[in-house]
SERO-4910 file (N, C-alpha, C, O; in steps of 0.05 Angstrom, whole numbers):
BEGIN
 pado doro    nc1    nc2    nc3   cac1   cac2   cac3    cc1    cc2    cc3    oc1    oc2    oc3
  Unk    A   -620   1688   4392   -628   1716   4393   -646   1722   4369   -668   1734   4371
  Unk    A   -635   1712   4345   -652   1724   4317   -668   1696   4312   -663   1692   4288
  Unk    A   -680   1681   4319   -686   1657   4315   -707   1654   4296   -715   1632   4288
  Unk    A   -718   1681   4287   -748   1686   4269   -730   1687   4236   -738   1681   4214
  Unk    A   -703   1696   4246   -691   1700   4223   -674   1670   4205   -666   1668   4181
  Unk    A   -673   1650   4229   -657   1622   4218   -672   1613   4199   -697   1615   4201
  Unk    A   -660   1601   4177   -681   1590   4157   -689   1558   4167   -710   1547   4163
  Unk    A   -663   1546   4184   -676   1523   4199   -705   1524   4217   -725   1511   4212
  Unk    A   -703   1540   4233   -728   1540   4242   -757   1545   4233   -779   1534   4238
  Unk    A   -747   1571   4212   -773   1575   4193   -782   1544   4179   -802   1529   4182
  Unk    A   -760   1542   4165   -767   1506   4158   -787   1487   4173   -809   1479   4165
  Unk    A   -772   1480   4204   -779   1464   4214   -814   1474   4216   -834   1461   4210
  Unk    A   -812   1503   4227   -845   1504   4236   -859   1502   4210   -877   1484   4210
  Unk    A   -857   1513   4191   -879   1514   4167   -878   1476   4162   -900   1467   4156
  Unk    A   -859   1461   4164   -863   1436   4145   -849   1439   4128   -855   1419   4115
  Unk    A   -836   1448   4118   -811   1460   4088   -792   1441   4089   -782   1429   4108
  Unk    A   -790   1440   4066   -757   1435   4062   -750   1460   4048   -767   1478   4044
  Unk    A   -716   1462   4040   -708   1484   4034   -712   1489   4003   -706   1512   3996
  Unk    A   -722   1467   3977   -724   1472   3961   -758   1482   3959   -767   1494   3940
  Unk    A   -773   1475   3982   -806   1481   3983   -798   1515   3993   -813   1532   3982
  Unk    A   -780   1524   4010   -784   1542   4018   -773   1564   3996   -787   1584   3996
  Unk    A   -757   1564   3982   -740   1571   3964   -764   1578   3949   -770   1602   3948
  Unk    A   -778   1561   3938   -805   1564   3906   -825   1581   3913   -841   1592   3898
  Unk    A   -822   1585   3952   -842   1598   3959   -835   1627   3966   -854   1644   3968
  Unk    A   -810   1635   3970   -801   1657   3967   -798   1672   3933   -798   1696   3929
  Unk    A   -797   1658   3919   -793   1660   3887   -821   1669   3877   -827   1688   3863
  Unk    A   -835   1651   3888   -878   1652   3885   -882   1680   3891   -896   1695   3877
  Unk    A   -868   1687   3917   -874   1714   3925   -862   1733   3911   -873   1750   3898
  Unk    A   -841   1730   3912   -828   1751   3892   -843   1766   3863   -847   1787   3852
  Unk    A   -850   1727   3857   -870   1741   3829   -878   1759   3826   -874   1779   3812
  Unk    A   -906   1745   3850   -930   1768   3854   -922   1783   3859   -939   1798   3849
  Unk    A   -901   1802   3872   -897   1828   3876   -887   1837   3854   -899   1856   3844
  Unk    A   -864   1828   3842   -865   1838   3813   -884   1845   3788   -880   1864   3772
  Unk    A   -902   1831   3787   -928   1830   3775   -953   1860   3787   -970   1872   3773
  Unk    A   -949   1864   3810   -966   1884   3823   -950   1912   3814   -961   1934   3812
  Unk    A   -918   1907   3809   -905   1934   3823   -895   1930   3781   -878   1946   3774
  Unk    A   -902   1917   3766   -906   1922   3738   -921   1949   3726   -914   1963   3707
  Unk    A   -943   1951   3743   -959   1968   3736   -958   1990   3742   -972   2006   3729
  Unk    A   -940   1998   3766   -933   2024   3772   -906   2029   3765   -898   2052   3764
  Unk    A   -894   2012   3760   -863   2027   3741   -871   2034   3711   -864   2056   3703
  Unk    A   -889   2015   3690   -877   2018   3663   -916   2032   3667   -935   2023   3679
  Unk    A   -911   2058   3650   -939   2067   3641   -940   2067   3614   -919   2065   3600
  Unk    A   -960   2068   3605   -974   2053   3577   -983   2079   3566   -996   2089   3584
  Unk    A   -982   2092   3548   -991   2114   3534  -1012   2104   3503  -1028   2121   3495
  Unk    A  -1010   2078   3488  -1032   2077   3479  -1031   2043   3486  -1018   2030   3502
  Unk    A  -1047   2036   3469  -1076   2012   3472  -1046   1989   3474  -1042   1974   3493
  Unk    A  -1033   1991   3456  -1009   1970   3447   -993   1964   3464   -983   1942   3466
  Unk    A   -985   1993   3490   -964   1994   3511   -984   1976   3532   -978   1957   3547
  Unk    A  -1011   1989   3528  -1025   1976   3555  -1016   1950   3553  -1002   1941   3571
  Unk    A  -1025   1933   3528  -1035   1905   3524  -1002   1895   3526  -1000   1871   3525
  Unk    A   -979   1906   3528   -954   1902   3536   -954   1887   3570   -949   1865   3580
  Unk    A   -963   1915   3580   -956   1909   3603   -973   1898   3618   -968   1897   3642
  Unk    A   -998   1885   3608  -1018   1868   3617  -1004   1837   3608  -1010   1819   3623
  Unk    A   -990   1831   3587   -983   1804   3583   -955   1807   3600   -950   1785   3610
  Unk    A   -934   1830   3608   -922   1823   3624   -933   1807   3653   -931   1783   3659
  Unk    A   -944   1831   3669   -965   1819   3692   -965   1784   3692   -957   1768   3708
  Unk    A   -978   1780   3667   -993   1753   3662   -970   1730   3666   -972   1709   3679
  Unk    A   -946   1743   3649   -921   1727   3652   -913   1724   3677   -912   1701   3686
  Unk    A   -905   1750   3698   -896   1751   3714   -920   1737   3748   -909   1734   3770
  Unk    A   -951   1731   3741   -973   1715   3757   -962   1688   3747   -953   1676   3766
  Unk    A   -960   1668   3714   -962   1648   3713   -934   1637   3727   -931   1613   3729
  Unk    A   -912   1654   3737   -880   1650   3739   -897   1643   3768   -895   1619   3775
  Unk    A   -910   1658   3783   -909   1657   3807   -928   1631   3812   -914   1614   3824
  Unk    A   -952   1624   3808   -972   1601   3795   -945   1576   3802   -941   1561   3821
  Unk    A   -933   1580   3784   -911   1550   3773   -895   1546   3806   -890   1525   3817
  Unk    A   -890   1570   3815   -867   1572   3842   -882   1560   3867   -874   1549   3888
  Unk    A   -907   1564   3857   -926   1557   3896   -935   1524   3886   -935   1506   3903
  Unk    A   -940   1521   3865   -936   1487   3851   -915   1478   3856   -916   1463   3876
  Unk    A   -890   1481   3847   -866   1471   3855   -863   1469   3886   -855   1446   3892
  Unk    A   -867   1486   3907   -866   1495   3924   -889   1471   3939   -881   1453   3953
  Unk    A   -912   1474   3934   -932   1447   3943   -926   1417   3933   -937   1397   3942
  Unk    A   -907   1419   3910   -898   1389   3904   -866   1377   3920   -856   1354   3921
  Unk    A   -858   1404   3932   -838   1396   3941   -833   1398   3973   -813   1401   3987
  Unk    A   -860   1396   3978   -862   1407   4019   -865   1375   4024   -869   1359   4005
  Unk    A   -861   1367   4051   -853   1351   4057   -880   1337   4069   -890   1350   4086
  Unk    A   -891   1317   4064   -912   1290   4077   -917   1299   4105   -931   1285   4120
***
C-alpha cells in the first residue's frame, strides 16, 4: 500500500545502500538547516552578521561532507 514510503524499495530504485541513503538524508538536512539559519537568528550589527554567515558555512561544508560520504558509499 505505502510502498513510496519502504526504505527497501527507495534503496533498491535509487542504487543505495542504507548507509548511502542515510548521508543523503543528513546532506539534506544540512542544506535546509543552513537556508532556514538565516531566517531564525537575525544579526543586528556587522559581528552578528559575520556569525551567522560562518554558521551557514558550517552548516553547507556538514552537508558537502554527507553527499561525499553518501557518493563514496552508493553501491557499483
Amino acid at each position: 500500500m505505502r510502498t513510496w514510503l519502504d526504505t527497501a524499495v527507495i534503496r533498491n530504485t535509487m542504487g543505495q545502500t542504507t548507509a548511502s541513503l542515510v548521508a543523503l538524508l543528513l546532506g539534506i538536512f544540512c542544506i535546509i538547516a543552513a537556508i532556514m539559519t538565516g531566517f531564525i537568528y537575525s544579526a543586528t550589527t556587522v559581528l552578528d552578521w559575520q556569525a551567522v554567515q560562518i554558521w551557514r558555512i558550517e552548516w553547507l561544508l556538514a552537508g558537502v561532507a554527507m553527499f561525499a560520504a553518501g557518493i563514496l558509499l552508493k553501491k557499483r
